[in-house]
C-alpha positions in Angstrom: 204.0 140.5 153.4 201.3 140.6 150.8 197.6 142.2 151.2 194.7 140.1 150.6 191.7 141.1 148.7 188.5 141.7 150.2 186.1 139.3 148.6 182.9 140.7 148.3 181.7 139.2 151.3 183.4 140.4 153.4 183.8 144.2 152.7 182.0 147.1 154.7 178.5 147.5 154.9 177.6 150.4 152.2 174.8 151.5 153.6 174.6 154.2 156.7 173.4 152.4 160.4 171.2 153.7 162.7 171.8 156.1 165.0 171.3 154.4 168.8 168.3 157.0 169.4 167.0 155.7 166.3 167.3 151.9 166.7 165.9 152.5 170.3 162.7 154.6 168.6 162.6 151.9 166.3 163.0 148.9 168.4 160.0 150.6 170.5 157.5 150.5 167.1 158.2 146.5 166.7 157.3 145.9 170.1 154.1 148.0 169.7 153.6 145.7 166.5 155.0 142.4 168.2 150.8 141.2 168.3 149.2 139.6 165.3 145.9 141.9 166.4 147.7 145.0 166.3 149.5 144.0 162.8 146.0 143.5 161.7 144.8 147.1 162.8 147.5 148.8 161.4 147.1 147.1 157.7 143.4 147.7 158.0 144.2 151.3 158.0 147.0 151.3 155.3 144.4 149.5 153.1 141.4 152.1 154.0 141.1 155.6 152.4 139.2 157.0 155.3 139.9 157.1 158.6 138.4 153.9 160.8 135.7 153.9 163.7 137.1 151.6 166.1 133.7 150.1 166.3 134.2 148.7 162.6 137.4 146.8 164.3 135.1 144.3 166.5 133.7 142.1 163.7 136.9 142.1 161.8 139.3 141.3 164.3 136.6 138.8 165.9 137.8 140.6 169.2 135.7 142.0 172.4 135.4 146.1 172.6 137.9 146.5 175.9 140.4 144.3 173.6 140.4 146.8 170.6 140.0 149.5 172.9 143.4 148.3 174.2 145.5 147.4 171.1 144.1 151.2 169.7 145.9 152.7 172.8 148.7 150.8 172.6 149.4 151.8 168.7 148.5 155.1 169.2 150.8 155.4 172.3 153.6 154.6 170.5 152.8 156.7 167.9 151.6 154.5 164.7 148.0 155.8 164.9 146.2 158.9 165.2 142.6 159.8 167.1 140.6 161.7 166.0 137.0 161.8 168.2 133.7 162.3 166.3 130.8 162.6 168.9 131.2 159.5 171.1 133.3 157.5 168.4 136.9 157.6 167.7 138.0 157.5 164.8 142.0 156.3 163.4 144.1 156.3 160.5 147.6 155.5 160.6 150.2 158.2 161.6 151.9 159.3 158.2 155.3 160.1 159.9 155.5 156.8 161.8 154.3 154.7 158.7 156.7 156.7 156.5 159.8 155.8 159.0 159.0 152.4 158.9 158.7 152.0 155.2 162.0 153.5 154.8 163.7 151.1 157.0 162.2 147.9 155.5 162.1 148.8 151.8 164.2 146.3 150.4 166.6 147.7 147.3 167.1 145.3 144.9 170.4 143.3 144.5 172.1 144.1 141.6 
């Protein structure tokens, strides 16, 4: 009987998968990010150099203060932001561990 040849479609994935506990952890961040509002907030802080009042996040998401208020939580819940109180404002910036483990699994490699 004679072997075929893999084609190169059809051969192994090269790269390592995921553990479960880290698809799971994963998973959990998407959900978080699975609203256009919160997708908003968190590249508003990748693009700032400082960390953000959550009053500036009103007029730029064209959104009520309990509405913010509640995407904030939510994000920084599950991790993606981090508070930081000043007086009576909060402040965020985005969480460097959290932004760093998603970058990793969505950088792209190029195709050679």
């Amino acid at each position: 009987m004679t072997s075929l040849e893999l084609i190169d479609c059809c051969r192994p994935l090269g790269a390592v998968a995921l553990a479960d506990e880290e698809a799971e952890a994963t998973a959990a961040l998407f959900r978080t990010l699975a609203d256009p509002a919160r997708v908003k907030i968190v590249n508003l802080l990748a693009t700032s150099a400082e960390p953000v009042c959550a009053c500036e996040f009103e007029p730029t998401l064209h959104l009520s203060q309990p509405t913010v208020s509640h995407h904030l939580k939510k994000l920084t819940e599950a991790g993606l932001l981090e508070r930081e109180q000043r007086g009576k404002w909060a402040y965020f910036s985005l969480n460097p561990d959290a932004s760093s483990q998603l970058e990793r699994l969505v950088r792209i490699t190029a195709v050679v």
